[in-house]
Short mmCIF file of the C-alpha atoms (twelve columns), coordinates in Angstrom:
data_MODEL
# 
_entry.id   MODEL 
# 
loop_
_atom_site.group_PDB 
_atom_site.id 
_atom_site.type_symbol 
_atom_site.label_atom_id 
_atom_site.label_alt_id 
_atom_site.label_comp_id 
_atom_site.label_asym_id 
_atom_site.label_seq_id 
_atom_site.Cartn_x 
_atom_site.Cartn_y 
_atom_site.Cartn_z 
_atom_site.pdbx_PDB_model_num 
ATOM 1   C CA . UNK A 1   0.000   0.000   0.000   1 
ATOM 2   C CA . UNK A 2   2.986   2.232   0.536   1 
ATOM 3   C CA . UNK A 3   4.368   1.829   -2.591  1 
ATOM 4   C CA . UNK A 4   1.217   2.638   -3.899  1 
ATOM 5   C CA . UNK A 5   0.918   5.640   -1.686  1 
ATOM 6   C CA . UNK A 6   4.609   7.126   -3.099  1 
ATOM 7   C CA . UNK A 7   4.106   6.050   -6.947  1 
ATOM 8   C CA . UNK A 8   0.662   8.315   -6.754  1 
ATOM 9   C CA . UNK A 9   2.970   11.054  -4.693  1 
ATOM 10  C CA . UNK A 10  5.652   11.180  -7.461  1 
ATOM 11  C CA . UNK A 11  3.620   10.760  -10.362 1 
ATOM 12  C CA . UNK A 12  1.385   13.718  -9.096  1 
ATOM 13  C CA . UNK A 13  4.592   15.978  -8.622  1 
ATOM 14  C CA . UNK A 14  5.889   14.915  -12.561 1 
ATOM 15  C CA . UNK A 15  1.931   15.724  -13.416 1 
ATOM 16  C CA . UNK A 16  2.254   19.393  -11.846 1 
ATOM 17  C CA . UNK A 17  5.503   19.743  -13.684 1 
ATOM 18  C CA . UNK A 18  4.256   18.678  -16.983 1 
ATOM 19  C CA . UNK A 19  1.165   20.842  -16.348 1 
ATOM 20  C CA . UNK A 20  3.024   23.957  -16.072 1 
ATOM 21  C CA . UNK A 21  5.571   23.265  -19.147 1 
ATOM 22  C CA . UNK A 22  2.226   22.409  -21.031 1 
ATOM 23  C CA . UNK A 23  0.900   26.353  -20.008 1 
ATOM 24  C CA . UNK A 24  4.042   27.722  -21.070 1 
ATOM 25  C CA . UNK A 25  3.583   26.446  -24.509 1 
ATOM 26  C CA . UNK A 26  -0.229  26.378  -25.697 1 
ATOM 27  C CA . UNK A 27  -1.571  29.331  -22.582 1 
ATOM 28  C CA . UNK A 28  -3.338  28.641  -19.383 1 
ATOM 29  C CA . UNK A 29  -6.939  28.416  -20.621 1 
ATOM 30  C CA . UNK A 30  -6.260  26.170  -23.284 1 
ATOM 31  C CA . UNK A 31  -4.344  23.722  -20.399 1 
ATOM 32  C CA . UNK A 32  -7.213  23.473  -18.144 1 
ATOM 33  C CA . UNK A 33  -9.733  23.253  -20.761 1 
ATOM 34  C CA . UNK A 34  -7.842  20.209  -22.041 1 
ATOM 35  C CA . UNK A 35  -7.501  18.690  -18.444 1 
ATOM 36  C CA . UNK A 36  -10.831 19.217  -17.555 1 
ATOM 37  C CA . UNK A 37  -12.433 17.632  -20.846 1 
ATOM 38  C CA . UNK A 38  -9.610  14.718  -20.078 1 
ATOM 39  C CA . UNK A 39  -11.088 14.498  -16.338 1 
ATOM 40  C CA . UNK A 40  -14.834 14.228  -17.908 1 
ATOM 41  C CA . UNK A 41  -14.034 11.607  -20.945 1 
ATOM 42  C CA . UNK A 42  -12.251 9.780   -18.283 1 
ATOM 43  C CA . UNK A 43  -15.066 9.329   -15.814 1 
ATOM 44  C CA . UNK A 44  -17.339 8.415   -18.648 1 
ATOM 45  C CA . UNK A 45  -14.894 5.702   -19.510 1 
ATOM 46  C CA . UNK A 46  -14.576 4.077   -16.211 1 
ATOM 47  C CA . UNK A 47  -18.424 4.270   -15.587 1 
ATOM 48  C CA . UNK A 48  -18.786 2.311   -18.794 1 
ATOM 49  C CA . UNK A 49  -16.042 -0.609  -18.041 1 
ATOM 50  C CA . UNK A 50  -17.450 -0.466  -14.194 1 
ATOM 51  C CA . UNK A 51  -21.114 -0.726  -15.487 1 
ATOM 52  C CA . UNK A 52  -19.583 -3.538  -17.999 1 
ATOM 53  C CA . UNK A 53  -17.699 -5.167  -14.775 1 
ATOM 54  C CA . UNK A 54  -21.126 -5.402  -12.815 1 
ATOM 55  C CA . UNK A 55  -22.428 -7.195  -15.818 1 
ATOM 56  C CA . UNK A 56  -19.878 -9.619  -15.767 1 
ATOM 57  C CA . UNK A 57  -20.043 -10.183 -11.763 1 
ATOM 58  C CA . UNK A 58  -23.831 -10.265 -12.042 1 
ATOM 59  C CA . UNK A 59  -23.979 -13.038 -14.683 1 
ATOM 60  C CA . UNK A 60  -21.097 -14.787 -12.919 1 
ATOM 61  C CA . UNK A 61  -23.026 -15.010 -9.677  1 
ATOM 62  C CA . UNK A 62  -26.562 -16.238 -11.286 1 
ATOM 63  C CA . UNK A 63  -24.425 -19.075 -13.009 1 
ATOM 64  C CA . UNK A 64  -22.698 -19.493 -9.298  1 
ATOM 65  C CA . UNK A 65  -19.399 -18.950 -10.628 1 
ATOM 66  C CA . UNK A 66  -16.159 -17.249 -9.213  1 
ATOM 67  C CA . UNK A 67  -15.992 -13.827 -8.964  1 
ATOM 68  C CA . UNK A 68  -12.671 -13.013 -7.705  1 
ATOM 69  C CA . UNK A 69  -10.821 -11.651 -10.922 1 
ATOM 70  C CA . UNK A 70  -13.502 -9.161  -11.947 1 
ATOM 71  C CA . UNK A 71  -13.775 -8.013  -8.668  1 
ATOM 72  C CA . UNK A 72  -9.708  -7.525  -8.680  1 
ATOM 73  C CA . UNK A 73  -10.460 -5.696  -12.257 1 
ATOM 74  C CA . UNK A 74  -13.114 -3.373  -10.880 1 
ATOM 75  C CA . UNK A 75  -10.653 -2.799  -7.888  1 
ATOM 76  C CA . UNK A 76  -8.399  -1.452  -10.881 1 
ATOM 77  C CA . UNK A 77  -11.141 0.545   -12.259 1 
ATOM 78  C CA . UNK A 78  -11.459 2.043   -9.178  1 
ATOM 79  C CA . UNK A 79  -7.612  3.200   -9.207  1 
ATOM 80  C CA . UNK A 80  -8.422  4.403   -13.005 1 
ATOM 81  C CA . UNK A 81  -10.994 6.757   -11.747 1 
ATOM 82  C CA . UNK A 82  -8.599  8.040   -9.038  1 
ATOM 83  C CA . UNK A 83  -6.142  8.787   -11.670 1 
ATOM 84  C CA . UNK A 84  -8.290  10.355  -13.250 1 
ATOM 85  C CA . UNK A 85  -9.406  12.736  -10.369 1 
ATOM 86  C CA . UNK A 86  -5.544  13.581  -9.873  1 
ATOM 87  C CA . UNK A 87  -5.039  17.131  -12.045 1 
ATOM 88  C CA . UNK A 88  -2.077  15.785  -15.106 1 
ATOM 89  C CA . UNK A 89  -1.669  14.646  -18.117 1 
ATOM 90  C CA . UNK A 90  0.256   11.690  -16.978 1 
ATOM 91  C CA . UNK A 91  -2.194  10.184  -14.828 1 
ATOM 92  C CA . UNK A 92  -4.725  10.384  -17.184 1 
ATOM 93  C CA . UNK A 93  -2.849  8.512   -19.598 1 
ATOM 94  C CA . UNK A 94  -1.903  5.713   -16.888 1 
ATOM 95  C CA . UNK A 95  -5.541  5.773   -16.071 1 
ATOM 96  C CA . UNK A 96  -6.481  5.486   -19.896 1 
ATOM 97  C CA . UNK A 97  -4.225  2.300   -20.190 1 
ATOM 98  C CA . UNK A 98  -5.471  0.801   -17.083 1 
ATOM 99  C CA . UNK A 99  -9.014  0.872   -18.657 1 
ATOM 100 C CA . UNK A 100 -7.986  -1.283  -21.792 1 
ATOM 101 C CA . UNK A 101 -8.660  -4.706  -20.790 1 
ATOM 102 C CA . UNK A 102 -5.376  -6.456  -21.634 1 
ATOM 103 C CA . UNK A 103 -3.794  -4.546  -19.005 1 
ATOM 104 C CA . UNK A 104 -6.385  -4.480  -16.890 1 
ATOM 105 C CA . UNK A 105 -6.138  -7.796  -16.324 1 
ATOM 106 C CA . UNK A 106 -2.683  -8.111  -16.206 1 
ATOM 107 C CA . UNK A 107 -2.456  -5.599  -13.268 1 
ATOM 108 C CA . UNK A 108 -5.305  -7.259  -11.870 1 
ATOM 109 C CA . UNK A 109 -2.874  -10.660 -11.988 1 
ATOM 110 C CA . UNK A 110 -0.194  -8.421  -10.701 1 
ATOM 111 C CA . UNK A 111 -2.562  -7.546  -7.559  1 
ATOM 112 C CA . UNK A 112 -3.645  -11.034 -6.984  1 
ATOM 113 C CA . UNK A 113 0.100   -12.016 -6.491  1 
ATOM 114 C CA . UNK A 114 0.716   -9.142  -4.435  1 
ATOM 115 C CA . UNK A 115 -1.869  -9.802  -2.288  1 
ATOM 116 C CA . UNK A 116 -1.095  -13.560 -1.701  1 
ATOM 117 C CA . UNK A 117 2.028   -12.617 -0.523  1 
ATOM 118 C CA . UNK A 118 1.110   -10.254 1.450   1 
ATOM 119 C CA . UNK A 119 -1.229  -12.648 3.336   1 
ATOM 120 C CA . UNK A 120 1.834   -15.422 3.388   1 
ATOM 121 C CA . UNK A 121 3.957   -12.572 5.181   1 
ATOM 122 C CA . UNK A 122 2.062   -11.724 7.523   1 
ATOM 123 C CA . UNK A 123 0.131   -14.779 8.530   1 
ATOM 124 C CA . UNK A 124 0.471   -15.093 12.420  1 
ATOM 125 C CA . UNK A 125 2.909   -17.988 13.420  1 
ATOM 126 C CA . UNK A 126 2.577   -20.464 15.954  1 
ATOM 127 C CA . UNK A 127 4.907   -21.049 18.338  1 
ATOM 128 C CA . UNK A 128 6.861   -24.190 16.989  1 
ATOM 129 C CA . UNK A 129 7.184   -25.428 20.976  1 
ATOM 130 C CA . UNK A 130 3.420   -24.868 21.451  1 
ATOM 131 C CA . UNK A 131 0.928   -28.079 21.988  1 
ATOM 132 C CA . UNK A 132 -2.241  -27.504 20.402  1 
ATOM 133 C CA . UNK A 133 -5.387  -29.513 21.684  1 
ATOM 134 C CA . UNK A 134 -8.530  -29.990 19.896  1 
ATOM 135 C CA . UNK A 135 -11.294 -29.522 22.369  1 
ATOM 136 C CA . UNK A 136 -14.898 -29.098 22.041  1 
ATOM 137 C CA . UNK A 137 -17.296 -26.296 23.743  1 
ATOM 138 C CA . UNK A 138 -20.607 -27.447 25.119  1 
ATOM 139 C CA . UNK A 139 -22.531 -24.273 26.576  1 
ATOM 140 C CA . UNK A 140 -24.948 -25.080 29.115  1 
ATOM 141 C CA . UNK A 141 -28.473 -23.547 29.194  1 
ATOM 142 C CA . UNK A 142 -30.501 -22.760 32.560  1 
ATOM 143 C CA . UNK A 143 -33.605 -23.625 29.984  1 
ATOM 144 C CA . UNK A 144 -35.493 -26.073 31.237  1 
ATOM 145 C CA . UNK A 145 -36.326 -28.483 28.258  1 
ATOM 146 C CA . UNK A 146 -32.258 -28.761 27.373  1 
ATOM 147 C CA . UNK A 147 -30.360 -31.564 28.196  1 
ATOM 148 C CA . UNK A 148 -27.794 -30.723 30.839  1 
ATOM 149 C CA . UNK A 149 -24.515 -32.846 30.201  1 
ATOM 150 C CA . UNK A 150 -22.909 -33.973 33.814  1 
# 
């Protein structure tokens, strides 16, 4: 998640950069007209693959079928549309790339893996010179119809 956190940090400060080399050459108006109508065609885009996502999940669940990688491929989408929210040029091309479905999927692979490790590192470990019993719980009632075990 931290690396995450510092590859949306730096790609934001090369966005700002680009942003104001891009106003020194074609004006200021012109700039934020462009990254605003970027920002809109954007959102419409990732409504349209989310909408086409649900689909997919929806149809997968009636047939009782696994949902897991277009749930990791809307998770994507949902990183798309934060690109897209994030004021650059940059982003908004990352975030248009993320929406083709080729490597969509791929990153969605890519967060699959990272997330089984995760899980493998920090599984909690047993003590290896720990004795584990199996034992059973039986919870007795004050009801008077259950059967009281002695």
């Amino acid at each position: 998640m931290s690396h995450l956190m510092i590859s949306l940090g730096l790609l934001f400060c090369l966005d700002i950069y680009l942003i104001g080399k891009t106003m020194d050459q074609i004006g200021i108006l012109i700039t934020l007209l462009l990254l605003i109508l970027m920002a809109w065609v954007g959102s419409r885009m990732v409504k349209l693959e989310g909408m086409r996502t649900l689909e997919k999940i929806m149809r997968k669940m009636q047939q009782q079928e696994a949902i897991g990688s277009e749930m990791l491929e809307g998770s994507v989408l949902l990183l798309a549309g934060l690109l897209y929210l994030l004021p650059g040029f940059l982003s908004d091309l990352c975030a248009t790339l993320l929406l083709l479905p080729p490597i969509r999927r791929f990153v969605a692979i890519l967060l699959s893996r990272h997330a089984h490790t995760f899980a493998a590192r920090n599984r909690p470990t047993r003590d290896p010179h720990s004795v584990v019993i199996d034992g059973e719980t039986i919870h007795k009632s004050n009801h008077p119809d259950s059967h009281h075990l002695n």
